[in-house]
N, C-alpha and C positions, 0 to 999 in steps of 0.2 A: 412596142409598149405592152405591158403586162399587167396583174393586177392582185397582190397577191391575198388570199381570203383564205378564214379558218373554216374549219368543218364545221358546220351545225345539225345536230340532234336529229335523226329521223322523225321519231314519233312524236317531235311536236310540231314537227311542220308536214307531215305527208301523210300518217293515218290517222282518221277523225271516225271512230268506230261509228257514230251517228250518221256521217257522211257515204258511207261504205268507202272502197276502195277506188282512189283517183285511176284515170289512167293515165301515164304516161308516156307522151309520145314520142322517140328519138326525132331530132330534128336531123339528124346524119343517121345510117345506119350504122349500128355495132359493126366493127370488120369481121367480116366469114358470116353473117347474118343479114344481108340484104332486106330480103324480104319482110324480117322480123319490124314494124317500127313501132307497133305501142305494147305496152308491158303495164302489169299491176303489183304494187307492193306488199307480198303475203306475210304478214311476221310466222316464226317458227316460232317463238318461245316467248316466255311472259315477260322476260328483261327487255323485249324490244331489243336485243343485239344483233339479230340474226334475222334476215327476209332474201325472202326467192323472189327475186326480178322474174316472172313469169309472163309471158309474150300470150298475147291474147289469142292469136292469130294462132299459136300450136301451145297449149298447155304442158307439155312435156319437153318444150324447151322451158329449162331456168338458170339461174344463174343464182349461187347465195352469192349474198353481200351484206357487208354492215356500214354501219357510221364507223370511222376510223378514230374519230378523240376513246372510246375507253380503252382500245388497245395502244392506238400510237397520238399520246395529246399533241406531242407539236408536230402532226402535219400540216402543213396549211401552204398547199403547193402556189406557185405564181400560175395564173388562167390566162392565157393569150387573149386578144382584143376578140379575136376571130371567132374564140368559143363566146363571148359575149353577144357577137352579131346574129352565132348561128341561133341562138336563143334570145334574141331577142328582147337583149337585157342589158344596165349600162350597172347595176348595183350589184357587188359580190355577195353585200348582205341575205340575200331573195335565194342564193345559190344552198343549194345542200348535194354534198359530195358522198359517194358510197365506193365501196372498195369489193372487187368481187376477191372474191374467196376461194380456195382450193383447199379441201379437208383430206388428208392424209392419216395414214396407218400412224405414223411419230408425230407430223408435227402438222400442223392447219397454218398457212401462208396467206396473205392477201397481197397485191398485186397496187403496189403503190403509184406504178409507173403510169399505169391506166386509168382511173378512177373515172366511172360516173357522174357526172356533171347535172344538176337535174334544179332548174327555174323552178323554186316552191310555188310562187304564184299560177305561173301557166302551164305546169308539169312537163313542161319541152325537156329534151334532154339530149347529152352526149356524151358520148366516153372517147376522154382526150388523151394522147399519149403525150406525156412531160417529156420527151427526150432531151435528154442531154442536162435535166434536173438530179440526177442520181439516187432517185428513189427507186427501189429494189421489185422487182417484177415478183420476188418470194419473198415476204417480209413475214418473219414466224411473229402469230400471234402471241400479245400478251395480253391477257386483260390489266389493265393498270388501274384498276383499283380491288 
């Protein structure tokens, strides 16, 4: 069973400039990043489009990533049960998804097949692979609006 949920907004549910910067913790590690489990949300630019997953543990590991609705509105991938458990969560609502990013010479890609998974309440997180969803590992950005 699955559970399928849209993408919700970063910067109204994870940076509260009065709060500082949450951290959040991987409830599974990133693959090829064991060691890494909590990371903080740094915006780059004043749209809020754009933030470096930054690992606390080594600041010069990052990762950019955005919310995926102003480039791709209808993502809203189905979450296995299992990503619910490992975060500790039964509501899709509470979820917000981020898409890491790869900036290129032509064209800037996000990585739909993978997406961030991250509990707004308890900042838990994991990055889940859709396989066999057919969302595109290179998805050229558009902004859509």
């Amino acid at each position: 069973m699955s559970t399928r949920t849209a993408s919700r907004p970063i910067e109204a549910s994870m940076i509260d400039p009065s709060l500082g910067l949450p951290t959040i913790t991987m409830a599974v590690p990133m693959p090829g990043f064991p060691a890494h489990r909590e990371f903080v949300l740094v915006r780059l630019n004043e749209d809020g489009l754009l933030y470096a997953f930054t690992s606390i543990q080594d600041p010069d590991l990052r990762f950019l990533v955005a919310p995926p609705e102003p480039f791709f509105p209808d993502y809203a991938p189905e979450i296995e049960n299992e990503v619910f458990a490992a975060l500790n969560t039964k509501d899709p609502d509470r979820l917000l998804l981020m898409t890491v990013i790869t900036a290129g010479v032509d064209d800037t890609t996000a990585n739909l097949m993978a997406p961030i998974v991250v509990d707004r309440d308890t900042h838990r997180a994991i990055q889940v692979v859709l396989s066999g969803s057919g969302y595109p590992v290179r998805a050229i950005m558009h902004r859509a609006y």
